[in-house]
Legacy VTK file of the C-alpha trace (Angstrom):
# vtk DataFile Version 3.0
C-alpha trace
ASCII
DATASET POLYDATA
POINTS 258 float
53.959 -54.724 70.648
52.183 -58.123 69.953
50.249 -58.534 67.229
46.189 -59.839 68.153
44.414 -60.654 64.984
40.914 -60.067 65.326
38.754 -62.192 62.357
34.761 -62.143 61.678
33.460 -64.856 59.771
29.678 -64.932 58.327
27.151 -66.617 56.685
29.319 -68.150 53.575
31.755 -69.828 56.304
29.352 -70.778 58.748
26.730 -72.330 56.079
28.774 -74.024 54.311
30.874 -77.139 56.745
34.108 -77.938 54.075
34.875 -74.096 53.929
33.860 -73.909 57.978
36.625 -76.867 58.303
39.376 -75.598 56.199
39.089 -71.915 57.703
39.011 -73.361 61.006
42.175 -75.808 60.218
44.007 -72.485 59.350
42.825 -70.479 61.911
44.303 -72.533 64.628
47.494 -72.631 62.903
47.539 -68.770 63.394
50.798 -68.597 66.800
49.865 -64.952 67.094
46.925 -64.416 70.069
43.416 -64.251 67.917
39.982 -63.643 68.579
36.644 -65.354 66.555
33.649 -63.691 66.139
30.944 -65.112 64.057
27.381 -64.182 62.536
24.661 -66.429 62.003
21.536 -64.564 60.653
20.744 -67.342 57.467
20.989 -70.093 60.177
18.506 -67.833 62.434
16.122 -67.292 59.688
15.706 -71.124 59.073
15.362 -72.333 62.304
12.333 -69.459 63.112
11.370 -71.022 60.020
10.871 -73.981 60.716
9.130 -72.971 64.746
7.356 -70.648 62.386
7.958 -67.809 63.791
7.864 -64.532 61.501
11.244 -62.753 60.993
10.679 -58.786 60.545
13.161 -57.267 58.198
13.387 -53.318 57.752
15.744 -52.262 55.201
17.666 -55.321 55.833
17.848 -55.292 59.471
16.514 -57.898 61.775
13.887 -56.821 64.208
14.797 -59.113 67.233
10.935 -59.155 69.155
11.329 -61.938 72.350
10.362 -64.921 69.964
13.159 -63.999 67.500
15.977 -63.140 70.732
15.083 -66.720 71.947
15.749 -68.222 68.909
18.931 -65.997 68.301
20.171 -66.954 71.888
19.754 -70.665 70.944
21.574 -70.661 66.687
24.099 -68.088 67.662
25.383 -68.899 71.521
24.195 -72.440 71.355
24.549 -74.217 68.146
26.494 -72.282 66.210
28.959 -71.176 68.739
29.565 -74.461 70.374
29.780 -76.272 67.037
32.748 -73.664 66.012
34.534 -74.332 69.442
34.285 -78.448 69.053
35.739 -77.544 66.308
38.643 -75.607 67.114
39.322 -78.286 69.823
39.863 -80.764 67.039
42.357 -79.025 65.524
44.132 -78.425 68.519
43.310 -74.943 69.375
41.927 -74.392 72.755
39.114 -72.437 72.895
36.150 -70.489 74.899
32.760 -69.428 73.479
31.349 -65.989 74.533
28.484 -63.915 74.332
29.116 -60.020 75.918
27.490 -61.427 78.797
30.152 -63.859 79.796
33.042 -62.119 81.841
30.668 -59.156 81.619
32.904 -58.894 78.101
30.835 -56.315 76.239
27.799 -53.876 77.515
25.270 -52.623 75.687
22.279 -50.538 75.451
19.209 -50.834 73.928
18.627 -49.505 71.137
16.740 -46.562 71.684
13.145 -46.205 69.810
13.020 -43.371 66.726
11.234 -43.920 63.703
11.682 -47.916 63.650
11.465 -50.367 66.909
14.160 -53.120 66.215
13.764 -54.674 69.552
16.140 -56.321 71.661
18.844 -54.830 69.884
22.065 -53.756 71.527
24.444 -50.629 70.815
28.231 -51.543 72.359
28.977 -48.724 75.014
31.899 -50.800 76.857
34.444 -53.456 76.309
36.091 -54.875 78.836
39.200 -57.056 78.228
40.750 -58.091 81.548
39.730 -61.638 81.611
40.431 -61.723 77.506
43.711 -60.542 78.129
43.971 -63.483 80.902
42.949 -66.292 78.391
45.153 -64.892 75.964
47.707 -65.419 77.714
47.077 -68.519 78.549
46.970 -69.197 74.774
43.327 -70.207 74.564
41.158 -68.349 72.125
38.004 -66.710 72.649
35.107 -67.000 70.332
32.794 -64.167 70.302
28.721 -64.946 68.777
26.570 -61.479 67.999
24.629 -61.516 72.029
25.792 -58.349 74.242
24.135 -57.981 77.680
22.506 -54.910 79.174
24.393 -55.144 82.625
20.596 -55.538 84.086
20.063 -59.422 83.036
18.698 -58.621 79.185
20.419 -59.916 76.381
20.611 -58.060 73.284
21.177 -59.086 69.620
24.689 -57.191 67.846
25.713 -56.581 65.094
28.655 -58.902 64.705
30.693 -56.449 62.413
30.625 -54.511 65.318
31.563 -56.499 68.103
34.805 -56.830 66.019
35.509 -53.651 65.420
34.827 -52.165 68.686
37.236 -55.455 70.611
39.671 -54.747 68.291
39.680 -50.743 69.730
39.370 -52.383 72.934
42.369 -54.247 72.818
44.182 -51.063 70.331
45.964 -50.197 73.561
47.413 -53.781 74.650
48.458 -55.178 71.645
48.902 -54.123 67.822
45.320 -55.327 66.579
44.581 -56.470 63.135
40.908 -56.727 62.289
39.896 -59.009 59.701
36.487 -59.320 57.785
35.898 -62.211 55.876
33.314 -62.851 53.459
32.626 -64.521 49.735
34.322 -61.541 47.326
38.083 -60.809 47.448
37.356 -57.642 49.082
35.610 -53.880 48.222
34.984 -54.350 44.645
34.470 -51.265 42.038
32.334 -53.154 39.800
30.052 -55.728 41.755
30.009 -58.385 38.959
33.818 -58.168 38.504
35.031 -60.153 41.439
38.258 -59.000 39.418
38.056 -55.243 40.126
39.126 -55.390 43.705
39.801 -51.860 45.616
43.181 -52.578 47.270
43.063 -49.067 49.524
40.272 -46.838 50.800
41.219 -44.113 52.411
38.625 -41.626 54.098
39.142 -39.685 50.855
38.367 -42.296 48.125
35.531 -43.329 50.700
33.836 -39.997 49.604
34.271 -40.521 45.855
33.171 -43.938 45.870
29.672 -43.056 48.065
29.019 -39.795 45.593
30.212 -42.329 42.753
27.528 -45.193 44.177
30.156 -47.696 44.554
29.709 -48.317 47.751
26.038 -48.954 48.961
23.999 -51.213 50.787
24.852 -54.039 52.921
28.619 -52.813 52.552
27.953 -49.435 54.177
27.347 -50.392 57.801
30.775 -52.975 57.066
32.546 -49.653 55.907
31.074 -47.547 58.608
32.785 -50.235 61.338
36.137 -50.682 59.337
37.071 -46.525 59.750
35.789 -46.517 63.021
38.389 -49.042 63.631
40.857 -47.562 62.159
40.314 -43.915 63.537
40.560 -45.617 67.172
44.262 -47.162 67.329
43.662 -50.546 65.355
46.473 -51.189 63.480
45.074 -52.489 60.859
41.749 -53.665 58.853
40.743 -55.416 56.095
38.206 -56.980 54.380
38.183 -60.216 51.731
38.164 -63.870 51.702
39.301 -66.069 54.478
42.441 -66.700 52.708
43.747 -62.716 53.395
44.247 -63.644 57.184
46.818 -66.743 56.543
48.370 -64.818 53.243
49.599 -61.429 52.516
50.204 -62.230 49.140
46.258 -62.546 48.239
44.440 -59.487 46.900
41.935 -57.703 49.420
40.921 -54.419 51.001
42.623 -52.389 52.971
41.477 -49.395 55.282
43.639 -46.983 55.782
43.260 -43.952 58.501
LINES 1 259
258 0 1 2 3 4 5 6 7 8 9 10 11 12 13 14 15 16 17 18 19 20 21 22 23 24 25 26 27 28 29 30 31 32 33 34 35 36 37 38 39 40 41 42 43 44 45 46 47 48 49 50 51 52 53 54 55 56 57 58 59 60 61 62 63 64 65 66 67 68 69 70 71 72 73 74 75 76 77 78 79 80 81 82 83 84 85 86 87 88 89 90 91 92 93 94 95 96 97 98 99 100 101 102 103 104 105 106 107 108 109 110 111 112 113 114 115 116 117 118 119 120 121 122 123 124 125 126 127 128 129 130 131 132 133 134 135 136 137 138 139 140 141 142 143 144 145 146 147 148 149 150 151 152 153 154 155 156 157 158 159 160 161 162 163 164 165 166 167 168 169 170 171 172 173 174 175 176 177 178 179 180 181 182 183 184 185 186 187 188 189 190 191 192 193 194 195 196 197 198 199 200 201 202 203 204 205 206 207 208 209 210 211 212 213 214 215 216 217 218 219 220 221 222 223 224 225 226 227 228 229 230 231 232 233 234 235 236 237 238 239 240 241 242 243 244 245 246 247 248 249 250 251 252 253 254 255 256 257
């Protein structure tokens, strides 16, 4: 079966244009099929900055009121996303920008109200990959930013770890799929200020230890949370560590294992 290499890039990438340029030079190197899908949230928060309007944040999550979703729509499917594909045509790599609204790619629903409103927030409840599979094919390369659509004309702001994890599961079935997140440390680390003390497995098992041992808390949870869904649905395989990990094996990084 083919391999399709699934790769999420955030903040660190996007933010920062030489590291944006080199990973992109790579990227399009890549001759296997290959999906992009890319935060945004720092570039969000400046730009309602500076329209000053107020970004909400509840234990670290973004409420996304209409203000916020417009200015979302604009940084992540406008600017951000169209910046990334210009890009990609430079170095030769043909290549389509999506939201989950475009194709009718990805569904979601809104997130349903308990104890805290976040808005126009989506939960994924279905992939579809018949027109991916057609670009693929055709060797171009879709790039995915963090909007789903509701199916009724509302656009909802996702969690980009997720829409990776749950097209890579989409795809499981069509091709072997290798999901890939990328971010500043090598990978899972025991000991947060030892960029040295990378975890090279986590298996559900060790996933235990390392949540009763503390290891593992915080912004890596939900990151964690996506990677063994992935894993426990058919994708072959996941990891997580710099950009470097997708164009070498031989770097040190995380792996996920079933």
């Amino acid at each position: 079966m083919e391999v399709l290499k699934i790769v999420k890039i955030g903040g660190n990438i996007i933010d920062d244009e030489v590291a944006l340029d080199n990973f992109l030079s790579e990227f399009s190197k890549l001759t296997c099929p290959k999906i992009l899908v890319h935060g945004g949230g720092k570039t969000a928060t400046k730009v309602s900055a500076k329209m000053q309007v107020e970004v909400k944040m509840i234990e670290g999550r973004r409420i996304t009121d209409r203000d916020n979703l417009d200015i979302i729509t604009m940084v992540y499917a406008g600017k951000i996303n169209k910046t990334v594909v210009a890009k990609l045509q430079a170095n030769k790599c043909n290549a389509i920008g999506f939201t989950g609204a475009d194709g009718n790619s990805i569904v979601s629903e809104k997130r349903k109200v308990t104890v805290i409103d976040y808005g126009f927030v989506g939960d994924i409840s279905e992939v579809n990959t018949e027109i991916l599979q057609l670009l693929l094919k055709s060797n171009i390369t879709p790039v995915f930013s963090a909007l789903t659509h509701d199916g009724q004309g509302q656009l909802l702001n996702t969690n980009a770890d997720t829409i990776a994890s749950e097209l890579a599961i989409g795809f499981a079935s069509h091709f072997e799929t290798e999901l890939y997140y990328c971010f500043e440390k090598k990978g899972v680390l025991k000991n947060i200020n030892n960029d040295a003390s990378v975890i090279e497995v986590i298996n559900p098992k060790s996933y235990i230890s390392l949540l009763a041992d503390n290891v593992i808390s915080d912004g890596m949870l939900p990151k964690l949370n996506n990677c063994f869904h992935a894993i426990s649905h058919k994708v072959h395989k996941v990891c997580i560590g710099k950009p470097e990990m997708v164009f070498n094996s031989e770097e040190i990084f995380t792996t996920i294992q079933a």
